[in-house]
N, C-alpha and C positions, 0 to 999 in steps of 0.2 A: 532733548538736548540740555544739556546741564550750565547755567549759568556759571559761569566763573567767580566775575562778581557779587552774587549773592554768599557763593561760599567764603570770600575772604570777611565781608563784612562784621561776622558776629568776633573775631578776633581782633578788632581795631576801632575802638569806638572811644567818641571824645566825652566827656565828665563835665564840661562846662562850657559856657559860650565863650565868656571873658578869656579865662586861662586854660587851653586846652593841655587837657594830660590824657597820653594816650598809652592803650593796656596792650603791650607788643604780643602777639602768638609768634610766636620763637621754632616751629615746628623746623629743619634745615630746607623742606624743598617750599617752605612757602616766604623765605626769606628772598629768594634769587626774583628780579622782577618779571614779570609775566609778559611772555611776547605774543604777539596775535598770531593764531593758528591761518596758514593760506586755504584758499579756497577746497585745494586740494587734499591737503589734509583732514579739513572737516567734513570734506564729502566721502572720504576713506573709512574718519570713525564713526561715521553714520551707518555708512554701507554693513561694516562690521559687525555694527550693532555695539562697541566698545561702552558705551553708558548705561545698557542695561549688564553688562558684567559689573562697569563700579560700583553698580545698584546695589548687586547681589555681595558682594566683598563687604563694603559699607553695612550693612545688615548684621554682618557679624563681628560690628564694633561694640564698647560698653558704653558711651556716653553722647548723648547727642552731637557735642563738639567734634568730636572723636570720626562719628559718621558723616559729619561734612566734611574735616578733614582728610578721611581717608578718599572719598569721593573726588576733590577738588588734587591732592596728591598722584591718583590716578587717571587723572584728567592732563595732566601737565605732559609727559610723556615726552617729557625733556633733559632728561638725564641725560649723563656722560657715561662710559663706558663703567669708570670707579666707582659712581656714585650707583650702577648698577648691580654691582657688584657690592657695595658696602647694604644696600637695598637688601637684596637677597641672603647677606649672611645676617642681619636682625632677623629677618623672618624664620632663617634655618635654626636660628639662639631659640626663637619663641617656641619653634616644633620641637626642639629637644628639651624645653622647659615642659611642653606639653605631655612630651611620653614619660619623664620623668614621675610627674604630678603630685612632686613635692613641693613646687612653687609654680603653681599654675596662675595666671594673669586672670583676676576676673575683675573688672571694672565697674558692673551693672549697680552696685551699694553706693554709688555716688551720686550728685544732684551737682553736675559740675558745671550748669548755668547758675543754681545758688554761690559756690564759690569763686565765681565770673565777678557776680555781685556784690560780692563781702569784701572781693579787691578791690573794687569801685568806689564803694564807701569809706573804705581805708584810705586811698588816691586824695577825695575827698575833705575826710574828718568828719564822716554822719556818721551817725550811730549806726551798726549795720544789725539788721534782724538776728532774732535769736533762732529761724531757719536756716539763714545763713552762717551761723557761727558753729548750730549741731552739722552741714555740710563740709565745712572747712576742717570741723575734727574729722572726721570720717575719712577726709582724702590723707590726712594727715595719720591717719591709724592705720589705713591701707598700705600708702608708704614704708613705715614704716613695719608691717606685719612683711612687705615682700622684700624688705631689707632683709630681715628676723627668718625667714623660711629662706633664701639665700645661704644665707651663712650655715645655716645648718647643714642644710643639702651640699654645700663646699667642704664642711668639716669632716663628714663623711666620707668625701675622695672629692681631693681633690683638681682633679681629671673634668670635675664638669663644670669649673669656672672657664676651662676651654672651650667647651661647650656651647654655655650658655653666651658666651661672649660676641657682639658689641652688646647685646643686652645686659649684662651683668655689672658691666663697669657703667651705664645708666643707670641699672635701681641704687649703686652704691654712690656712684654720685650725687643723690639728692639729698639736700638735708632734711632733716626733718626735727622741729623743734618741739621737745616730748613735755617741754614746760610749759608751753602757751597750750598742748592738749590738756596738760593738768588745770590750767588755767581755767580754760573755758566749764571744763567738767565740773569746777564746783560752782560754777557762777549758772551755769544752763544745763538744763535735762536734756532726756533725749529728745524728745520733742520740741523742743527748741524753747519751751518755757521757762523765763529765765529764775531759778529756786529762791524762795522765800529768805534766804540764807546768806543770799547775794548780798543784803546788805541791811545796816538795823532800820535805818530809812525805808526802805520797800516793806521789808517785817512788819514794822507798824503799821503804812498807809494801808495794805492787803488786810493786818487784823481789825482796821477801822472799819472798812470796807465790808468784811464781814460781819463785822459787830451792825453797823448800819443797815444790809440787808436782812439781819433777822430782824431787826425792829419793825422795818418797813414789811415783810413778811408775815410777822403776829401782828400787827394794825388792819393790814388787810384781809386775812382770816377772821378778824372779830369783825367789818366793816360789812364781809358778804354774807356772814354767819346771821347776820341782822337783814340784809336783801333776802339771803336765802327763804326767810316767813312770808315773803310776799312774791316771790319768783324766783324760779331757777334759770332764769338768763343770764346769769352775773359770773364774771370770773374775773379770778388777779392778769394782768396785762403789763407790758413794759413797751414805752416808746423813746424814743431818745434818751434810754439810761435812765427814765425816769418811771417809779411806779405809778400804778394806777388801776383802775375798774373797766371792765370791759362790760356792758351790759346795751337789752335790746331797746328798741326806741321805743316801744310803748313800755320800759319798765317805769314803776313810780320810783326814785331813789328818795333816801331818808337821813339822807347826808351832803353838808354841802360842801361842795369843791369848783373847781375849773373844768371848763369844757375844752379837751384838747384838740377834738375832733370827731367828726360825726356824719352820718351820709346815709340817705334813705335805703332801708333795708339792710345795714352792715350795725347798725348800732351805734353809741359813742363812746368814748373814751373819756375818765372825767377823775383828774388828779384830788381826793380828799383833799380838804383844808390842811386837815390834820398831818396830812402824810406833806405836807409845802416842805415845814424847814428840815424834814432826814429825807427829802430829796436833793434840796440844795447841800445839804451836807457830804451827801452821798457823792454829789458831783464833784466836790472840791476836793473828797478823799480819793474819788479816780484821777481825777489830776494830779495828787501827787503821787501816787502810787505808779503813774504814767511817767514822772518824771524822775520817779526813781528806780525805774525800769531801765528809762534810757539812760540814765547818769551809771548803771551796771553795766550799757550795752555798749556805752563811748568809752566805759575800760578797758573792753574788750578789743575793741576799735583801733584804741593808743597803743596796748601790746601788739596788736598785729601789724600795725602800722611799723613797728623798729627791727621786724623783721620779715618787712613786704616783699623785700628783691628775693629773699629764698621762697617764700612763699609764691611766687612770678613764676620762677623758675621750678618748683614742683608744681605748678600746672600745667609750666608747657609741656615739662615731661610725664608726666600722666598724660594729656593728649597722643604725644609722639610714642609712647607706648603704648595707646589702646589701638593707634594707628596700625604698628608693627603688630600685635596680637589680633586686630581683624586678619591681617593678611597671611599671619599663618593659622587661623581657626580655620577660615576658607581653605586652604592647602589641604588641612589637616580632613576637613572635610568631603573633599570630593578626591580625597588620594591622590594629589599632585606629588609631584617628583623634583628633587633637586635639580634643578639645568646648569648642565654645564656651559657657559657662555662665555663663549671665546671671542677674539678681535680678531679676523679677517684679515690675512695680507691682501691688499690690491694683485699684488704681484704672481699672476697664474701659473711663472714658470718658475717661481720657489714653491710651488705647492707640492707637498707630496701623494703620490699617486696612494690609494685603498684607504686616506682619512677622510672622513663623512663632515661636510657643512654642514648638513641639518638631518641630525639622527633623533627621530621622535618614535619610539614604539609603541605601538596600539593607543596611539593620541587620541582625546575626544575631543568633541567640541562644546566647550563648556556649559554654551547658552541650552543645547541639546539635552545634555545630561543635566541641568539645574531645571529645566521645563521638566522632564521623565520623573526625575524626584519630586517634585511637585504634584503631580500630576498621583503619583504611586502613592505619594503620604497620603492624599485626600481618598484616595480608594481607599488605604488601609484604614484610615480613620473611618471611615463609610460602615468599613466590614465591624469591627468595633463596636461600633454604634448600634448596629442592625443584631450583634448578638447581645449587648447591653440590652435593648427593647425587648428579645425575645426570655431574656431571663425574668425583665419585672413581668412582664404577660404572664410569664410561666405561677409568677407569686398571686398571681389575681385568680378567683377562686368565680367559675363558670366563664374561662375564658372561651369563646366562640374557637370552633375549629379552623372556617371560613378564613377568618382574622389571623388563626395560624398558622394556616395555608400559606396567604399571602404575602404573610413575612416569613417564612423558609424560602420562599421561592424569590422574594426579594433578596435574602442572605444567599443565594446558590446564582440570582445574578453578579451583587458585588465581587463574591467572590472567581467567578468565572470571568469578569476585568480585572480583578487584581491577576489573576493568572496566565490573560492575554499581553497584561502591560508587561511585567517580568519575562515575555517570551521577545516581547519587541522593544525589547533596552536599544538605545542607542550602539551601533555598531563602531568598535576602534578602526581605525587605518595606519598603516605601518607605512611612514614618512622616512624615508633614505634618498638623499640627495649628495654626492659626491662632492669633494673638493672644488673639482674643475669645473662642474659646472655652473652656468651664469646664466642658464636660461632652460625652461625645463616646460616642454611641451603636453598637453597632458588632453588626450580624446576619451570619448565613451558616449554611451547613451543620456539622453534626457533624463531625468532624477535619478543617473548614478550615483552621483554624491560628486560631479566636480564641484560643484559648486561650493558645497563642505568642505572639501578639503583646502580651498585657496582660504576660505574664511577659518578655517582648525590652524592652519599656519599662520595667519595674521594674528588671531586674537592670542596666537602661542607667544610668538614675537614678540608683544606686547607687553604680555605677563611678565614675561623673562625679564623684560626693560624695565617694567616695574617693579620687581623684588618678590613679583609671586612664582609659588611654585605649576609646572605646567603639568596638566593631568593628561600624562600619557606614564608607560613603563620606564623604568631605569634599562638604560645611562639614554639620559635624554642633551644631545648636546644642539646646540644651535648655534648662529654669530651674531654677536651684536649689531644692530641694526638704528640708525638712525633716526630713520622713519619710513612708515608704510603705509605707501600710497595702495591704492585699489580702487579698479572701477568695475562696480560689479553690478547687476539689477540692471532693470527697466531706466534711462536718464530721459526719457519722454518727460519734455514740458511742454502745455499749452500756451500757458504763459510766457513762456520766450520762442512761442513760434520752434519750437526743436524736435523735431524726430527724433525715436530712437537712435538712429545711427548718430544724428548729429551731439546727442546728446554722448553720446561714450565718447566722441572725436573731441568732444571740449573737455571732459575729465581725463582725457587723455593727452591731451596738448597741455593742460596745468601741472599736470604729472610730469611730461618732460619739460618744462622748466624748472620742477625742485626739486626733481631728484636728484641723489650723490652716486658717487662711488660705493658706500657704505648704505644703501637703500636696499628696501624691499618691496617689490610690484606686482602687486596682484592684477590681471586682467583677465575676465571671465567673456567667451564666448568672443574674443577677439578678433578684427573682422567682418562682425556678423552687422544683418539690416541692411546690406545692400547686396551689389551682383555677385556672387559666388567666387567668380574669377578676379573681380576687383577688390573684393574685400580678402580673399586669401593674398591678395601680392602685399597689400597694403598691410595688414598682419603678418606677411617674413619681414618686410621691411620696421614695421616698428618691434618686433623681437631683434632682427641685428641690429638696433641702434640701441636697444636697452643692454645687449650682449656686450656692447662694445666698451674697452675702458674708460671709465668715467662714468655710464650710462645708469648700471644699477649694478648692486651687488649680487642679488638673484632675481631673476625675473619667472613667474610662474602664471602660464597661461593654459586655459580653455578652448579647446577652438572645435569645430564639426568640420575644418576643411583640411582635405589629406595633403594639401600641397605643404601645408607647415612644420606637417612629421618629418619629409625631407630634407632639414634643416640639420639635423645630427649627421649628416653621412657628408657635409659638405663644410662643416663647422666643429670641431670637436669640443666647444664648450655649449652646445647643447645636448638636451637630452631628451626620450621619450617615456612616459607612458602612458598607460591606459586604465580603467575603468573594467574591470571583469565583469561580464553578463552571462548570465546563467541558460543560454539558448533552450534547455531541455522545459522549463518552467517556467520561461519566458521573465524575467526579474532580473535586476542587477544584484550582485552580492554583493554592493561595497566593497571591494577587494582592490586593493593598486598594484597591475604588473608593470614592473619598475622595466626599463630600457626597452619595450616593446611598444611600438605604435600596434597603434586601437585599430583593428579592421570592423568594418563595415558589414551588419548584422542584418540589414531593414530587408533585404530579400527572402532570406531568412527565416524571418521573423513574418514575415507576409505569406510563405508556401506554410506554416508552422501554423498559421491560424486561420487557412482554409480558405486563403483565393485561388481562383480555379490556375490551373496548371499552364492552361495560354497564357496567361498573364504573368506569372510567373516566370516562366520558361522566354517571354520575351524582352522581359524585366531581363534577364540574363544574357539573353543576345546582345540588347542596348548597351549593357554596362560592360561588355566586352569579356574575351577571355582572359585578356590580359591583367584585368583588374580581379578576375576569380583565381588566377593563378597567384596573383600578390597574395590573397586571402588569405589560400594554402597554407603558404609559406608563413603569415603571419600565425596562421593556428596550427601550423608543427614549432613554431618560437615560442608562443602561448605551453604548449603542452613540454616543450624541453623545461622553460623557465619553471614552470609550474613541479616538476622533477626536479630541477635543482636546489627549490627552494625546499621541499619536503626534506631531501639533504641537509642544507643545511640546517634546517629546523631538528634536523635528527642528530646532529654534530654539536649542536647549540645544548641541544638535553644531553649528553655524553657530555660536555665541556660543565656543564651545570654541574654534573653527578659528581665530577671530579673532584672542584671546586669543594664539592661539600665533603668530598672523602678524606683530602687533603687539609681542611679547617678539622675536623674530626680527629687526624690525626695527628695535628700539631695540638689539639686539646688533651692525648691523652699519652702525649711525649712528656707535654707538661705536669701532666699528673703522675706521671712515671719518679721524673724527676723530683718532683714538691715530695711524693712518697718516700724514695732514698734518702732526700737529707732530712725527713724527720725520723728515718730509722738509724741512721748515723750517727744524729744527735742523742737519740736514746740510749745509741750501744755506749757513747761516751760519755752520757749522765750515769748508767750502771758502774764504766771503769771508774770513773770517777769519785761515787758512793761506794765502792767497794774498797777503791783507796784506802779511802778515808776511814772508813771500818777496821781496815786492817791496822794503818796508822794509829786509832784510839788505842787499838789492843796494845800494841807494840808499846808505846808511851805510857798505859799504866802497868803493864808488867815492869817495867824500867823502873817507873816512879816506886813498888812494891821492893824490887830489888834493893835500891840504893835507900829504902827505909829501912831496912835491917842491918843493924852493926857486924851481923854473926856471920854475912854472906857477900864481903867485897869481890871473891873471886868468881863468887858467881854473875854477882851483878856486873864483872867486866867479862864477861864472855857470854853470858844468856843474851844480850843486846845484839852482839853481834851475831847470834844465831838466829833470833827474833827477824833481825832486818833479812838476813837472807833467805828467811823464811817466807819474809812477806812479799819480798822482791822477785820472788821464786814464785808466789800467787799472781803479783802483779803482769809477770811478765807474762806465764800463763793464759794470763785472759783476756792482756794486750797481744799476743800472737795469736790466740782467735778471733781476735777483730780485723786484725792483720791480714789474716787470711781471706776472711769474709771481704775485705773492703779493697784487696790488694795494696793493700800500703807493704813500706817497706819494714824488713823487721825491727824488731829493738833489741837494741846489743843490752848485756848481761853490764852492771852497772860493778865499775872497781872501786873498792874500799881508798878511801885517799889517807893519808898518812896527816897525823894531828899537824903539822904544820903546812900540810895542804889546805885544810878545815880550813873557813873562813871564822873569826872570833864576835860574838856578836856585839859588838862595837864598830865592826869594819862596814856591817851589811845593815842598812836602811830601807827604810820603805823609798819605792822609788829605780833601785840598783837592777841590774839586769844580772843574775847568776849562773851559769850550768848546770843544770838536773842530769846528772853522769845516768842514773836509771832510764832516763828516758831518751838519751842524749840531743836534749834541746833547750835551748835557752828559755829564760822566763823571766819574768816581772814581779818583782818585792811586791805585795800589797803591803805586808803587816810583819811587823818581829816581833818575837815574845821573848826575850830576856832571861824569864824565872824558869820558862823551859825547854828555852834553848831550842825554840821552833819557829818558824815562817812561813807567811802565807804568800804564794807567789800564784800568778797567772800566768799556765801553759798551755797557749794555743786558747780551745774555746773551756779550758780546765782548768779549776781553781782548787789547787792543791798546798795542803799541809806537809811541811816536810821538817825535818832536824837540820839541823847546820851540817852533819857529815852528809845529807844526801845531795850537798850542793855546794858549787865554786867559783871563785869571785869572778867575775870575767872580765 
């Protein structure tokens, strides 16, 4: 069980006795104050197993903060319906940040108990470590890198700030102060040792310091250089920062000094005379080298200090981010599914009849499938291992056959479980639960899996509530749920004098006092531990009273007694089903036939595995005809449902194919289209350059005419044959586009008479004129004056023309 309290601790701690200043974790659901869970409740997330799921979530946080918080977050299990909701779309930002993996969250580069601590000292005014201050860059260059890989990934389409969003508008809200990282980085290395460079003070004390250790260094190499002629027991030695001699107790020394310390069999310790005053020297130079260590590291301290409250608030959010990035790493990892999670009306007679309360396809149950993975990683690792071992053998030269032997056949067991585990993966169940109903009866054999399946819905429920995704197929819908009670297992205690039965009757009686309207009720085996006939009444009666308005929202029970199946045909908000058993192989298939009560297999199953036929046969008389006739009729409703479902399964793949033929072909309408209007654009980049072509000619033939004195008459009529010549191309090539494109056609363009002619005084850039050639208006960009031409924009076409091919409009 998970203390509560222990998790809030490491986010709220006092700095001082006198004046307490206390360091807020700000994460939003550990703000709301904490109310005590009922007896019922606790005994529901026990049953479920609900703290070994936060376990596994929590695991796949970056920071140890991060893992109690996510821990303690899914612990709470107190949300509102919004805050569910606002839950689950951070998780769904991080999964599309994931598949992206342009800006993927990784957290693990941080030491964010060190920057716990740098805030503290800040809070304070101590010099804070220079591991802490290389930590605090680090968070600080993170931040900032998924600012930086953000904007990028946005700039490129921006389609995935939608996306990525409520996360996005988090990493851009944080600030991050890129001067105090320059800061720190010329004052401390990576290693958090703070650089010689930090200051001329420290420069000095450290090159005293070094100067003094080599002194003391060549002192004591000439010192043992002189022991060494009379014994090799001697060596240099340092004890509280001071040098000295290490040698044996029967050595003779030939030098006098201090005895530091000494002890039968270990030798003594014995500081030279000589080496006294560059010890005390040495010590005064660590002292100030110490304090000019720290007098760099309270710089560091004061800067961080004036920009403490942004530096608060990028840790909480780093935390609240690693939170949200465990909870969709886990998603991402066991193939969870978006849930759609809907609010429940109360009101059963606004329900519409064919929509699903709780649509879960092929759901696992997590703890299931997190144990199978576990389990398979360590085989595979095994298998691994066992062909690692068989290669080095292979390298060793007179490797024994025997020894060969042994490890092939070791390598052909592992892998003969890796083989059996992958055959017996955990099996999904396919969860439909209808609108109307509020109470859903559910029979079958002993280890069919009811059991699993009331616990696959609870801890789904759960998830949902908390902002993860639920590992079953798409479209996984369900209702919000307020809370889920369950009384499930053995409630035997010695200790309060409690029989099984009495034990289920008291988590049953705590359950109906705290359930709502908006609840979820697991009850497994309901009825059961006492007389058959007494515990079936008492089992309809506590299903109609959870059925009833106010009672719970779904109630989902277990039971072995058939009187409780009867409840749908007198009730219509309940429902049956059953637990499929495979009579031929004697095994249940985990299968759930949805609306079918469970018949009764045990005789069955008794003639099936070889008691003699009298017993049998009176096994049958006992249990009457009337009960074998029910059977029938239940295993021709087994065998139809079973038929209708292969339909629809077979209707479901047809609706699939469709789906994907109609995606398909809106993919390649689209490419139809993007095709044509880049061949459109083309044919009109050609008319367009060929214009223009024609036009150059046109204009210097003009320009060549009216330079010769000898040929006025020709230069007023070659012009005009010119344009009609060109206009005569022009049009040409525009009526085969024309055609190609079905546009309409272009009329033959009239000569306008000179005082038709706009004067190029009259036309400016800016003017809208008529192009009589093309008959369509256009847009002045440009006049040329000296030759009596303009550049205008027509349509997506940017054409040169003469003043006569245009008119003032």
């Amino acid at each position: 069980m998970i203390s509560i309290s222990s998790l809030y601790l490491p986010f709220s701690f006092s700095l001082s006795n006198n004046n307490v200043t206390r360091f807020k974790f700000k994460v939003k659901s550990f703000l709301k104050p904490q109310t005590p869970k009922s007896t019922a409740v606790e005994n529901s997330l026990k049953v479920l197993q609900w703290d070994q799921l936060c376990d596994c979530v929590a695991s796949f946080s970056g920071t140890s903060f991060g893992h109690q918080a996510t821990k303690a977050e899914l612990w709470c299990l107190d949300q509102s319906y919004q805050e569910s909701l606002r839950l689950l779309a951070e998780t769904n930002a991080a999964v599309e940040m994931h598949k992206h993996g342009g800006c993927v969250m990784d957290f693990t580069s941080i030491d964010i108990a060190l920057v716990k601590s740098a805030v503290q000292h800040a809070h304070t005014g101590f010099p804070i470590e220079g591991m802490e201050a290389t930590a605090l860059v680090a968070m600080l260059q993170l931040a900032d890198s998924l600012q930086i890989n953000l904007k990028n990934v946005i700039k490129e389409d921006s389609d995935w700030l939608r996306r990525f969003n409520p996360v996005a508008e988090m990493i851009m809200d944080m600030s991050v102060n890129r001067s105090l990282v320059k800061f720190i980085q010329n004052l401390v290395d990576e290693d958090g040792y703070v650089k010689d460079s930090a200051s001329s003070a420290l420069k000095r004390a450290r090159e005293q310091v070094r100067s003094l250790e080599t002194k003391l260094h060549q002192l004591m190499e000439r010192l043992i250089s002189n022991e060494m002629k009379e014994t090799s027991s001697v060596e240099v030695s340092k004890t509280d920062g001071r040098w000295c001699i290490k040698s044996g107790t029967d050595t003779k020394k030939t030098f006098d000094g201090l005895l530091l310390s000494s002890g039968s069999g270990t030798g003594s310790l014995v500081e030279p005379l000589s080496a006294v005053p560059l010890n005390d020297e040495l010590q005064q130079a660590r002292a100030s080298m110490a304090k000019a260590e720290a007098d760099v590291l309270l710089e560091i301290t004061h800067k961080m200090k004036a920009d403490l409250e942004d530096i608060e608030n990028l840790f909480n959010a780093i935390i609240q981010l690693d939170v949200i990035n465990a909870r969709a790493t886990y998603s991402i990892s066991f193939g969870g599914t978006y849930p759609d999670l809907i609010f429940s009306s109360e009101d059963s007679s606004s329900v519409e009849q064919g929509k699903w309360k709780l649509f879960l396809p092929k759901a696992y149950h997590p703890l299931l499938l997190q144990q199978h993975r576990k389990t398979m990683d360590k085989a595979m690792k095994d298998v691994r291992d066992a062909n690692t071992e068989i290669r080095r053998r292979r390298q060793q030269v007179g490797m024994a056959s025997q020894r060969e032997d042994e490890t092939y056949a070791s390598l052909a067991s592992l892998e003969t479980q890796v083989a059996r585990l992958k055959q017996s993966s955990p099996v999904p169940v396919d969860i439909y639960v209808e609108q109307k109903t509020r109470a859903l009866v559910i029979t079958g054999p002993n280890t069919g899996g009811k059991t699993i399946l009331l616990k696959t819905v609870g801890l789904a429920t759960m998830m949902a509530k908390s902002g993860l995704f639920v590992l079953s197929s798409e479209p996984a819908v369900m209702p919000w749920f307020d809370s889920v009670f369950a009384d499930i297992g053995d409630e035997q205690s010695l200790s309060q004098s409690l029989s099984t039965f009495s034990g289920h009757l008291k988590q049953i009686n705590d359950i109906l006092s705290c359930s709502t309207s908006r609840s979820l009720v697991l009850l497994d085996e309901v009825g059961a531990g006492t007389n058959p006939l007494e515990g079936a009444a008492l089992g309809m009666s506590l299903l109609e009273c959870f059925a009833e308005a106010g009672g719970a929202l779904l109630t989902m029970a277990t039971t072995h007694h058939g009187e409780l199946k009867t409840l749908k045909y007198s009730n219509n908000v309940f429902e049956n089903a059953c637990m499929e058993f495979d009579e031929v192989n004697l095994k249940p298939t985990y299968r759930i036939l949805w609306g079918i009560p469970g018949r009764s297999n045990a005789i069955n199953i008794a003639q099936r595995l070889g008691l003699p036929d009298v017993v049998v046969d009176n096994a049958r008389e006992l249990h009457g005809t009337d009960n074998a006739e029910i059977n029938e009729v239940i295993e021709d409703m087994e065998r139809l449902k079973q038929n209708v479902e292969e339909h629809i399964h077979e209707a479901r793949h047809h609706l699939s194919l469709g789906r994907e033929l109609h995606r398909q072909l809106l993919i390649s309408e689209g490419r139809i289209r993007e095709d044509g209007s880049s061949r459109r654009y083309r044919k009109i980049q050609e008319i367009s350059e060929a214009g223009g072509v024609a036009r150059s000619i046109l204009h210097k033939r003009v320009r060549l005419r009216r330079a010769s004195p000898t040929s006025n008459l020709a230069t007023a009529s070659k012009p005009e044959n010119d344009t009609k010549l060109t206009t005569t191309s022009l049009s040409s090539s525009e009526s085969t586009t024309s055609t190609e494109k079905d546009t309409a056609p272009i009329t033959t363009p009239v000569r306008l008479s000179d005082k038709q002619q706009p004067s190029v005084k009259l036309v400016k850039a800016g003017d809208t004129v008529y192009v009589s050639k093309f008959s369509k208006k256009a847009s002045v960009l440009k006049v040329d004056p000296s030759k009596q031409e303009v550049l205008v924009q027509c349509g997506n076409m940017k054409l040169k023309l003469t003043l006569a091919d245009i008119m003032k409009n």
